[in-house]
Each structure stands twice: as C-alpha cells, then as structure tokens.
BABA-596256 format. One record per atom (N, C-alpha, C): residue number from 1; residue in one letter; atom name; x, y, z. Coordinates in steps of 0.2 Angstrom, whole numbers, always signed. Layout:
tivo ronu lokol c1 c2 c3
NUM a CA X Y Z .
...
***
This chain:
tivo ronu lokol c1 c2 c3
1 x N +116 +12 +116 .
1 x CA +117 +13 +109 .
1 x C +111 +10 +105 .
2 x N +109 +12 +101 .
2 x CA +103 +12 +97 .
2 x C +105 +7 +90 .
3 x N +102 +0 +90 .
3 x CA +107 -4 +82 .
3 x C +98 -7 +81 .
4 x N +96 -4 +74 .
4 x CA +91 -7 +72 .
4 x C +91 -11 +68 .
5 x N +90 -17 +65 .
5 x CA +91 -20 +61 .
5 x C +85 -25 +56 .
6 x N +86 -24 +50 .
6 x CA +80 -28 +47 .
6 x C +76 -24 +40 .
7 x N +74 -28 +37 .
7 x CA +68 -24 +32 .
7 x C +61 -28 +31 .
8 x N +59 -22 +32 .
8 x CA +52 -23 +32 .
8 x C +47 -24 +27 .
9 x N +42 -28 +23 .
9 x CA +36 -25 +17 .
9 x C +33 -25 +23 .
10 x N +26 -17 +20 .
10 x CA +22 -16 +24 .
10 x C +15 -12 +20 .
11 x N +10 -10 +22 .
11 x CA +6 -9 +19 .
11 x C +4 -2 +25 .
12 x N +1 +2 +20 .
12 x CA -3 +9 +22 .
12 x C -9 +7 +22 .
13 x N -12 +10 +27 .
13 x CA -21 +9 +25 .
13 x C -23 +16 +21 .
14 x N -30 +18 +21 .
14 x CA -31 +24 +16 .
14 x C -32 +33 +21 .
15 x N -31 +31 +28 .
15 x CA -31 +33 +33 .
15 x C -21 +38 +33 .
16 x N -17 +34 +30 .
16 x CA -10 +37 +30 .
16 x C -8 +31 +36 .
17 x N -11 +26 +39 .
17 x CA -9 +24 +45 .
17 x C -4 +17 +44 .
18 x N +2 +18 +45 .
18 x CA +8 +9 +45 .
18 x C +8 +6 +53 .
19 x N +5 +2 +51 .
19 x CA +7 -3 +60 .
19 x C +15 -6 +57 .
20 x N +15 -6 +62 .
20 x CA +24 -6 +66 .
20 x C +24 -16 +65 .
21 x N +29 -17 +63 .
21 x CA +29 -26 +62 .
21 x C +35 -26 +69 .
22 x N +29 -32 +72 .
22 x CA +29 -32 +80 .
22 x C +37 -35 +79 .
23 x N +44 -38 +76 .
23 x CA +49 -39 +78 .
23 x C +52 -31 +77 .
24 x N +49 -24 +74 .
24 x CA +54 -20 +76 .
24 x C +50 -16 +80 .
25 x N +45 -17 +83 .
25 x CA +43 -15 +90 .
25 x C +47 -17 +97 .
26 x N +48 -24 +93 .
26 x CA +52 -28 +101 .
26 x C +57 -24 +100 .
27 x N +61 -22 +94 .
27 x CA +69 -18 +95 .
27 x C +66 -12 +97 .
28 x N +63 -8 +95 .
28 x CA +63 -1 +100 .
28 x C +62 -1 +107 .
29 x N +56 -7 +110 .
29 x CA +57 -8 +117 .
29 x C +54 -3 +120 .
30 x N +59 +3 +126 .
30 x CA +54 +6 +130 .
30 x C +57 +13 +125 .
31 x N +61 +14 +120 .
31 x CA +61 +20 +116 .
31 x C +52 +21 +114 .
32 x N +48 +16 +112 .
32 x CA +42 +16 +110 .
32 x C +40 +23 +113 .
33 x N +40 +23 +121 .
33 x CA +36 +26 +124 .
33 x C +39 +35 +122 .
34 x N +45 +37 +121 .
34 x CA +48 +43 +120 .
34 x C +44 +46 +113 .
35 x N +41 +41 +109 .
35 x CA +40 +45 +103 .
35 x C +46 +44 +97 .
36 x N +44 +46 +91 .
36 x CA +47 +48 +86 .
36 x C +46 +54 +81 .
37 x N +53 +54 +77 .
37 x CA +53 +60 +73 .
37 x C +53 +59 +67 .
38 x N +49 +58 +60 .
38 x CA +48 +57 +54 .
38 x C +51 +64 +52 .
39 x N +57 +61 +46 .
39 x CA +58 +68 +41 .
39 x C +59 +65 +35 .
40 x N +62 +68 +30 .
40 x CA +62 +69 +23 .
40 x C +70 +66 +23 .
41 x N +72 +59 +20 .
41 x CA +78 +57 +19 .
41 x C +83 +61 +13 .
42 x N +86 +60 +14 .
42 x CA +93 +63 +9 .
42 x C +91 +61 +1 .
43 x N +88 +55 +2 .
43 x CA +88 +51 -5 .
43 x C +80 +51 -7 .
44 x N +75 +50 -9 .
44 x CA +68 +48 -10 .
44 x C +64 +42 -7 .
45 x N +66 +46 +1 .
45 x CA +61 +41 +5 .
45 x C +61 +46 +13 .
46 x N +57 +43 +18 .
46 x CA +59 +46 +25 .
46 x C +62 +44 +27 .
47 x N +65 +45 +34 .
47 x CA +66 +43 +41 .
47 x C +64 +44 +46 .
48 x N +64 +37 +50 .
48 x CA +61 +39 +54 .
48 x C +64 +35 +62 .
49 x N +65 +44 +65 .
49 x CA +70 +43 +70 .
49 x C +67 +40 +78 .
50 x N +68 +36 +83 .
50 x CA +68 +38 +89 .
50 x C +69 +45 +93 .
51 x N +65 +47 +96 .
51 x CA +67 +55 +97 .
51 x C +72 +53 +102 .
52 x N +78 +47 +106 .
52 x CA +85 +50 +107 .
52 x C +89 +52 +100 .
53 x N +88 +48 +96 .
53 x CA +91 +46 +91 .
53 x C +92 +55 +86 .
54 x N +85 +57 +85 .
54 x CA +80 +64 +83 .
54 x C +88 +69 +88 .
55 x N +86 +69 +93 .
55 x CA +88 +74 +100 .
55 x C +98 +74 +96 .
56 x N +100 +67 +96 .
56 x CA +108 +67 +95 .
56 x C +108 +72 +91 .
57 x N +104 +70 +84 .
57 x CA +106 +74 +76 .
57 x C +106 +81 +79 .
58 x N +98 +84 +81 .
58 x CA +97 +89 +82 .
58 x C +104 +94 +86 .
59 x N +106 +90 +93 .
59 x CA +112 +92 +94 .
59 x C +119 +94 +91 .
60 x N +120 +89 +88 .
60 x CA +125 +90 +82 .
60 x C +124 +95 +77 .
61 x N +118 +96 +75 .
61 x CA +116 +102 +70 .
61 x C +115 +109 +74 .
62 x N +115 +109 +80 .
62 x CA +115 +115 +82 .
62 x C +121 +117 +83 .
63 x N +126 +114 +83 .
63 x CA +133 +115 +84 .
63 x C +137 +119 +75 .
64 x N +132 +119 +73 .
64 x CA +135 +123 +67 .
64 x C +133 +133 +66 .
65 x N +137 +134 +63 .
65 x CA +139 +139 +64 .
65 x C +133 +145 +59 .
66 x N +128 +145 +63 .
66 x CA +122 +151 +60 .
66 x C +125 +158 +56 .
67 x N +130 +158 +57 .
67 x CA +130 +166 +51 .
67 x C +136 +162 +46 .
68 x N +136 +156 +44 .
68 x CA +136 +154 +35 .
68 x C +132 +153 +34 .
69 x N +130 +154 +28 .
69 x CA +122 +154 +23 .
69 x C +123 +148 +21 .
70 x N +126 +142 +19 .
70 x CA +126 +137 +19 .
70 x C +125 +133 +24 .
71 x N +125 +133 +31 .
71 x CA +125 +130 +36 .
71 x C +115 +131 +37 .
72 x N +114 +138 +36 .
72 x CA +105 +140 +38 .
72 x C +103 +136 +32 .
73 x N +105 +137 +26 .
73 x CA +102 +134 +21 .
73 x C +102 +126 +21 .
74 x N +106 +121 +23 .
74 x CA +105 +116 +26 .
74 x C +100 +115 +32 .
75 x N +100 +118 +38 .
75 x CA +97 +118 +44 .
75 x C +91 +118 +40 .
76 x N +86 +123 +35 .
76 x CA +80 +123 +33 .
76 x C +76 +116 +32 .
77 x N +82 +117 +26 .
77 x CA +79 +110 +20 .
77 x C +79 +104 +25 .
78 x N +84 +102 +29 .
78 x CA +85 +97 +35 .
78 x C +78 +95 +38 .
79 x N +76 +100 +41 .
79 x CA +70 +102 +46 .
79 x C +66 +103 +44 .
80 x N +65 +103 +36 .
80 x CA +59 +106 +34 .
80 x C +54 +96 +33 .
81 x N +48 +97 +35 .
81 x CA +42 +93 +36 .
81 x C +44 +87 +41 .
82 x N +48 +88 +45 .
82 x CA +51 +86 +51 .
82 x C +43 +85 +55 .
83 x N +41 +80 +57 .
83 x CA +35 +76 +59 .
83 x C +37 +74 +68 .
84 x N +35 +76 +75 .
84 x CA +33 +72 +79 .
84 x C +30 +69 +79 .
85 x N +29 +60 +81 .
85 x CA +23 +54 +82 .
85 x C +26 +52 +86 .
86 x N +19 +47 +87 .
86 x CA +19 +42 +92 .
86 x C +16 +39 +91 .
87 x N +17 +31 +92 .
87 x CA +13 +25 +92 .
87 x C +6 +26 +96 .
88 x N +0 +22 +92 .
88 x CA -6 +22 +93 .
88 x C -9 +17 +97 .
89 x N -14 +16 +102 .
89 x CA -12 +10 +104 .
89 x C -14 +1 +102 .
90 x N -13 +4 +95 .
90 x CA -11 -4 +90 .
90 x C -7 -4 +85 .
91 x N -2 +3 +86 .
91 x CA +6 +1 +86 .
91 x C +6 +2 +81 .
92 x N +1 +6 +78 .
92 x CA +2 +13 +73 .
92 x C +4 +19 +72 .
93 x N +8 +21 +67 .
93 x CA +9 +29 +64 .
93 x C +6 +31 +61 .
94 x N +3 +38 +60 .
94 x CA -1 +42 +56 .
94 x C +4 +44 +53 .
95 x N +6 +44 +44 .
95 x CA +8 +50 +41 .
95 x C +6 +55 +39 .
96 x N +9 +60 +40 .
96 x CA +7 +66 +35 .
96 x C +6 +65 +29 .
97 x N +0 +67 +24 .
97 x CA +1 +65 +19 .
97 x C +3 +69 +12 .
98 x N +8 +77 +16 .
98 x CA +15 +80 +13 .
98 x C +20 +75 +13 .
99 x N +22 +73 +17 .
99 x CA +29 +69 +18 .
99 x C +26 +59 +13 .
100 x N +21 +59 +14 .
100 x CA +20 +52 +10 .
100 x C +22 +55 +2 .
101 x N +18 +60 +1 .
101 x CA +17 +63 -6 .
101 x C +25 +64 -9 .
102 x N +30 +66 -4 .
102 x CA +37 +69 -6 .
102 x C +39 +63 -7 .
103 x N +38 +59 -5 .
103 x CA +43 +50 -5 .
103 x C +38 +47 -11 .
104 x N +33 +49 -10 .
104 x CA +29 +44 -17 .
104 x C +28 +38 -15 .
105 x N +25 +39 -9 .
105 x CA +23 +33 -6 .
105 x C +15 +32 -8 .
106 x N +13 +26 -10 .
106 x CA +5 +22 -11 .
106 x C +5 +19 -5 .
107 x N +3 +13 -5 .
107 x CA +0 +8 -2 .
107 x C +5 +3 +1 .
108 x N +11 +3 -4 .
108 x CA +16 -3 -3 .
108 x C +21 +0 +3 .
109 x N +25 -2 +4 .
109 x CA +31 +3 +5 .
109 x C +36 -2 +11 .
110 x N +41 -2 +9 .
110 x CA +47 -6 +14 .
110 x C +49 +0 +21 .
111 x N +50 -5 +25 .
111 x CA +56 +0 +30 .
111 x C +60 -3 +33 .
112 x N +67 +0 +30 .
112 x CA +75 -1 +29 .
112 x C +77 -1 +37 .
113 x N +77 -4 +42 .
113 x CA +81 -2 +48 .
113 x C +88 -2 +49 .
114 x N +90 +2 +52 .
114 x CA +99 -1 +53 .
114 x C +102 +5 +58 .
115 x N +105 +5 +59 .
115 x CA +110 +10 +64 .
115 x C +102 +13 +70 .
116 x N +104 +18 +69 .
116 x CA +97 +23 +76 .
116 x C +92 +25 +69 .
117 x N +90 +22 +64 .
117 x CA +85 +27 +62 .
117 x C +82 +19 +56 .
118 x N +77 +21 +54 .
118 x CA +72 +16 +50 .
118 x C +72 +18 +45 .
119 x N +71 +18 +38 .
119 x CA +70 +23 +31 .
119 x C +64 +22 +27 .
120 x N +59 +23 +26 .
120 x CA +54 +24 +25 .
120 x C +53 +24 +18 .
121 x N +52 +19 +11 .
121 x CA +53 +18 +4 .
121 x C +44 +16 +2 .
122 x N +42 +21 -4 .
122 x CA +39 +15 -8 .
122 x C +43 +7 -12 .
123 x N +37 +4 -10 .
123 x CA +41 +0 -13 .
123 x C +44 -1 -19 .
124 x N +42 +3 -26 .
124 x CA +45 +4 -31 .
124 x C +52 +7 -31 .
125 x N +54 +13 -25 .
125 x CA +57 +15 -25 .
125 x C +64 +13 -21 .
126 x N +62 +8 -18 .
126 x CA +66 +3 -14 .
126 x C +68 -3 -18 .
127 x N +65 -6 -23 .
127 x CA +65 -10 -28 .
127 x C +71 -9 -33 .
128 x N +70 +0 -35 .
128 x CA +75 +0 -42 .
128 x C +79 +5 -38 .
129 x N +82 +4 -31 .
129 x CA +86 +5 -29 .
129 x C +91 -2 -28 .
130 x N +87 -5 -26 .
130 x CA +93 -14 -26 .
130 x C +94 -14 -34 .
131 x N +90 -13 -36 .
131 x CA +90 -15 -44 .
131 x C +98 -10 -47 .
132 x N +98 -6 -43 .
132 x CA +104 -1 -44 .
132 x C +113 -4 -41 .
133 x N +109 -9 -37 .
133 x CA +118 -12 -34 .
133 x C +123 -13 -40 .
134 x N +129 -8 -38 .
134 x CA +135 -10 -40 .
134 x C +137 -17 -43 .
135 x N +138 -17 -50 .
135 x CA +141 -24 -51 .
135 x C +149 -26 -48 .
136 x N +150 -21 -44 .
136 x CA +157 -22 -44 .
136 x C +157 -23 -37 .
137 x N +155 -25 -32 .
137 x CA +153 -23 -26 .
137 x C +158 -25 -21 .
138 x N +163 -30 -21 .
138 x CA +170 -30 -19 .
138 x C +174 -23 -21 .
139 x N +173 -19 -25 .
139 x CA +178 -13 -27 .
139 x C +175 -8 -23 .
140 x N +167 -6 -21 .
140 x CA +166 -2 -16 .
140 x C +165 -3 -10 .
141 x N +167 -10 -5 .
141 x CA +169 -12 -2 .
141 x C +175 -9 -1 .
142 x N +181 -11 -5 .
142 x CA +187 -9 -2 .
142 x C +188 -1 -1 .
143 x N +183 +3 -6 .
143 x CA +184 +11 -6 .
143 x C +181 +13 +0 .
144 x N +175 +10 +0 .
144 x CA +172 +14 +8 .
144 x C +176 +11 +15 .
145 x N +176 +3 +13 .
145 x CA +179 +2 +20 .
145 x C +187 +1 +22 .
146 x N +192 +0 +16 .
146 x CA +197 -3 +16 .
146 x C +202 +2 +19 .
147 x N +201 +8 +20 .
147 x CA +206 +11 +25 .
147 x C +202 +14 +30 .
148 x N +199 +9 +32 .
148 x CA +195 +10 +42 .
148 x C +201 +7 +44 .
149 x N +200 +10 +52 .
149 x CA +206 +8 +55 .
149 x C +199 +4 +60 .
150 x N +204 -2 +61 .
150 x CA +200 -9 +65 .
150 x C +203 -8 +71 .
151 x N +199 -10 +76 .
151 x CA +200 -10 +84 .
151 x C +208 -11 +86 .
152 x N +209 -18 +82 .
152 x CA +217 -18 +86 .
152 x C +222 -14 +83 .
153 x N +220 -9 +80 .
153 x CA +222 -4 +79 .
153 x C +229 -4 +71 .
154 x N +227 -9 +68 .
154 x CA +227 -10 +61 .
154 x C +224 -9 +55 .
155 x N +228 -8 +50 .
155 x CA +224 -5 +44 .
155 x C +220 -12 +42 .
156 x N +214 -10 +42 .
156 x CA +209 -15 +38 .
156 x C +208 -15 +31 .
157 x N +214 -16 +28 .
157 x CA +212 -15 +21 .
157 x C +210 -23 +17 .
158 x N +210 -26 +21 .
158 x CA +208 -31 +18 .
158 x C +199 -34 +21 .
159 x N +194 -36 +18 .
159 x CA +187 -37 +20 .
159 x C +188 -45 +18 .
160 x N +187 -49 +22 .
160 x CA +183 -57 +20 .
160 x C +178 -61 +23 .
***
C-alpha cells in the first residue's frame, strides 16, 4: 500500500521542469521506475499519481456504468489533460504547460503528499487554502470522523 507523506516548497524552472525533493523520491522508491500520471485535481491544483496508484482509480472508474450521462460526463472531465511522466535522470518532471496554466501555477508551488497521490498547488493557492482552516476544527473532526468505526470494532466517537 502506497502512504505518502509530507509538504513540499518547491520551485519550477522556465522550462515547466520541478525536481522531485530527494526525501519524496526515497518514499516512491522502486514505483520511480513505473512512471507517473499528472491530472487536474478536484480543487485548483493537480495530482500527481503513481501509475499503480493512476491503474487503481482508473479501475475503479471503469466500473461505472457507460449508458448514464452523468457517469460519461464525469469520466471526461476526470481524464480530461490527464498527463503520463516520468522522472528525468536528475529526478525531474516536465509539466505541460495547460495543466500549469489550469492550477495557476508560476514559479512557486507546494506539493501536498499523503495517501497514493501528491497534490500539486501554487503556492498562493496553497496559502489561502490553510488561511481557510476551520476555526472550529474539533467540530469537523467529530463530523468527518466521529462515526468511523475503529478496528476493535467500536464506535470511535470520540478523537484525543
């Protein structure tokens, strides 16, 4: 299982090219060599997938059912400027410079890791996203998590 973890500042050359920051090279490891899948995130920024991680979604997304119009019309927009890459051999990505352009990426830009995938932010737009945290943040805490059900097979309604 794929657990990425960490945030990045990082800098673009004028080239479109981000060198990879060598502690989230050591966590990809031998996935390096498989490639990856850059696309258009949900939010205003990209992601940028491992292609096992790419392969999963892609599975899962095929499982849906082609003759609803909402299901096609998802599939589109999903896969729409969906990018193969691959590290350079000094452990750079070339961006397309549509998919920079659609996140409003310059020069600056963060990358968010966490779960199988990496999220790709200007940095402005990573900025007045934390600048947007909940002042109430124990209240959505208990909303998103407080009725998981925890391994010993307990309501975890309570976080400490």
């Amino acid at each position: 299982m794929i657990q990425f973890l960490g945030e990045y500042s990082c800098k673009i050359d004028t080239k479109g090219r981000l060198r990879l920051p060598s502690p989230l090279v050591k966590q990809l490891g031998d996935l390096v060599q498989e490639g990856f899948v850059l696309n258009r995130g949900f939010e205003e920024c990209l992601v940028l997938y491992p292609r096992q991680a790419w392969n999963t979604i892609s599975q899962d997304i095929q499982k849906l059912n082609q003759y609803v119009k909402k299901n096609r019309s998802f599939v589109r927009y999903f896969f729409r400027g969906a990018t193969e890459m691959e590290l350079d051999s000094n452990s750079r990505l070339l961006f397309p410079k549509s998919l920079l352009d659609h996140a409003k990426i310059g020069k600056e830009l963060v990358l968010f890791a966490y779960f199988d995938k990496i999220e790709v932010w200007s940095k402005e737009a990573y900025e007045a996203l934390l600048e947007d945290e909940p002042e109430d943040f124990d209240s959505l805490v208990e909303e998103v998590m407080g009725n998981k059900q925890v391994e010993d097979g307990t309501n975890g309604t309570t976080i400490s």
